[in-house]
C-alpha positions, 0 to 999 in steps of 0.5 A: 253146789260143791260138797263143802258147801253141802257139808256146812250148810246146816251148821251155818243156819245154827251159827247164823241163827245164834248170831242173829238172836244176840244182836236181837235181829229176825230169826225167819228170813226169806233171803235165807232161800233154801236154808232157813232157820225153822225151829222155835224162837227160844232155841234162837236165843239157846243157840246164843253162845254158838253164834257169838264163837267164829264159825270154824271154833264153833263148829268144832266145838258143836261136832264135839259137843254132837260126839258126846250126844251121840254117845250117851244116846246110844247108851241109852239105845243099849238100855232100852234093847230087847234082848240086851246086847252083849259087849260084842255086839257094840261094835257091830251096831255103832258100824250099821249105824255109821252112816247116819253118824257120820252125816250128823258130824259132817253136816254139823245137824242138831239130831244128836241133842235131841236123841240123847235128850229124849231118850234122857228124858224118858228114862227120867220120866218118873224120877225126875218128871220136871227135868224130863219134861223140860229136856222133851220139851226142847226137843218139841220145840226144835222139831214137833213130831218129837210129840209122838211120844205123848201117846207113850206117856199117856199110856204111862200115865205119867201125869206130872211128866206130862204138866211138867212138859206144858208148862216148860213149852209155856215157858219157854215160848214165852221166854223168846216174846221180849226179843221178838214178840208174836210176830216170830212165832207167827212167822215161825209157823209160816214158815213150817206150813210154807216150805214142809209141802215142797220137800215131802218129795225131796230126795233126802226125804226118807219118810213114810211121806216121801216113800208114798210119794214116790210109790203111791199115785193119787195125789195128796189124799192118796198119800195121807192114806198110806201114811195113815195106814203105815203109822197104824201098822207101827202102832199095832206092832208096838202094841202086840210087842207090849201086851205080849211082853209087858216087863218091857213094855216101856222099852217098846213104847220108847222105841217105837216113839223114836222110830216114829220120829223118823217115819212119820215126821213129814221131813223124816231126813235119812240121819234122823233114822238114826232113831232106829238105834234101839231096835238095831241093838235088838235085832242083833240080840235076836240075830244071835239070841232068838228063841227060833231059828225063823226069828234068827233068819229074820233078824238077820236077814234085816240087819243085812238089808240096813248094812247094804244101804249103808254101803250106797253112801256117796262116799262110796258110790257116784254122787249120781248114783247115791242120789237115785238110790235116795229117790228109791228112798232105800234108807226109809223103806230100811228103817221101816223094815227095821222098825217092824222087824225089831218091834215084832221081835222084842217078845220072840226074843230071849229078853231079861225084864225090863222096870220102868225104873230101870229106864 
């Protein structure tokens, strides 16, 4: 396979997808092989005007409209920073986050919608909870473990926010059964309990899945184990980073939901790692801000693991030798690091207090 077909494989399952649902075709194809379509049936029908443009001009305009996403995500990643970065420190973190960027625009991913839609979405989460609910509900329904974030709300005990979001997923469901009835939802989840088992171990796969894979014997019950054990982890970091710091408790639970998307998902692909922004922005407020000199060192130190990784990107190593470094799963096991290391640091750190209104 020659790069350029790496590099327009994703983009061209959306433009095909979008194609498909004017002419009222089937969404879930088995000649489709390695490349499928794999998201709900309405985001078929959203996908519309994107497969009614030619691929080259659609395709333009997706990485333009992804450029856009990316931005107002990572605003809001600097919002829900703890400590909250200075002007200087932008730079810096839009350089560690890079790689993962610059992967979402060359393979024309739909990551960048999400991100920027959930975290619009949680920051609207009391002040606009009909339009909150129907952004996450989107993104839920392009990939599920966007539901992490029910333990935030729930905990937030944003009722409306969370009748906003049934009834939209309700809605939006049934929205795709004129065009093709139950049967492309139901081939929809086939297709999910098909493929998802083949690619735990895939070496683009950067999860906490993939890494028990590749560094836990024992088979699947083994590997349920450690993932188990390692959302717990997460969780109980979260958890301690909030009761010891409640004004920003919203943040972290914010936060650490999006680090979850990536961790935990089954198919955690190294891009979506750059979920991680928020907590990045905030181990360089701990880098230079941090209360102790132990908490500096340890900011630091992980801000430099997460730009080594940065640098084992293809187009800066072999192709071999890149794709080694994936099977270590030396983005994953760094975005743990900076999950755990960013969650703990967000209450050792010099933070200004943070409202849920302020989000």
């Amino acid at each position: 396979m020659n790069a350029a077909a790496v590099r327009t494989n994703d983009f061209q399952v959306f433009h095909t997808a979008g194609a498909r649902a004017l002419r009222g075709e089937s969404l879930y194809r088995t000649e489709d092989g390695r490349f499928p379509f794999k998201y709900a049936p309405v985001v078929g029908l959203l996908l519309a005007p994107v497969g009614a443009l030619p691929l080259r001009v659609a395709k333009a305009a997706w990485v333009l409209a992804s450029a856009l996403a990316v931005f107002l995500f990572l605003r809001e990643a600097a919002r829900l920073a703890s400590p909250p970065p200075t002007e200087c420190l932008h730079l810096l973190a839009f350089l560690l986050l890079f790689p993962y960027v610059w992967h979402l625009f060359s393979l024309g991913q739909i990551d960048g919608f999400l991100l920027a839609g959930i975290a619009l979405s949680e920051r609207w989460a009391n002040r606009r909870p009909i339009l909150s609910g129907l952004l996450w509900a989107l993104a839920v329904l392009t990939k599920p473990p966007y539901l992490v974030f029910l333990l935030v709300a729930v905990l937030a005990r944003e009722w409306p926010r969370l009748l906003a979001l049934g009834g939209w997923l309700l809605a939006l469901t049934l929205a795709a059964l004129p065009m093709w009835g139950l049967g492309a939802l139901q081939s929809w989840w086939a297709l999910l309990g098909q493929s998802t088992p083949d690619l735990l171990c895939s070496a683009q796969n950067q999860s906490l899945w993939a890494m028990a894979c590749r560094y836990v014997p024992g088979g699947m019950g083994a590997t349920v184990a450690t993932v188990a054990l390692g959302t717990l982890a997460l969780a109980a970091v979260a958890c301690w980073a909030a009761w010891a710091a409640p004004a920003n408790a919203r943040g972290t639970g914010t936060s650490a939901a999006l680090a979850a998307t990536a961790l935990v998902s089954p198919l955690g692909w190294w891009t979506n790692f750059l979920a991680l922004a928020p907590l990045v922005y905030g181990l360089l407020g701990s880098a230079t801000l941090g209360r102790t000199r132990g908490m500096r060192l340890l900011a630091a130190g992980t801000l430099l693991g997460l730009a080594a990784v940065g640098v084992l990107t293809a187009e800066l190593i072999s192709r071999d030798a890149f794709v080694w470094w994936l099977r270590q799963r030396h983005y994953g096991l760094a975005g743990l690091a900076c999950a755990l290391v960013g969650l703990a640091a967000r209450p050792s750190s010099y933070s200004q207090p943070m409202t849920t209104s302020s989000m």
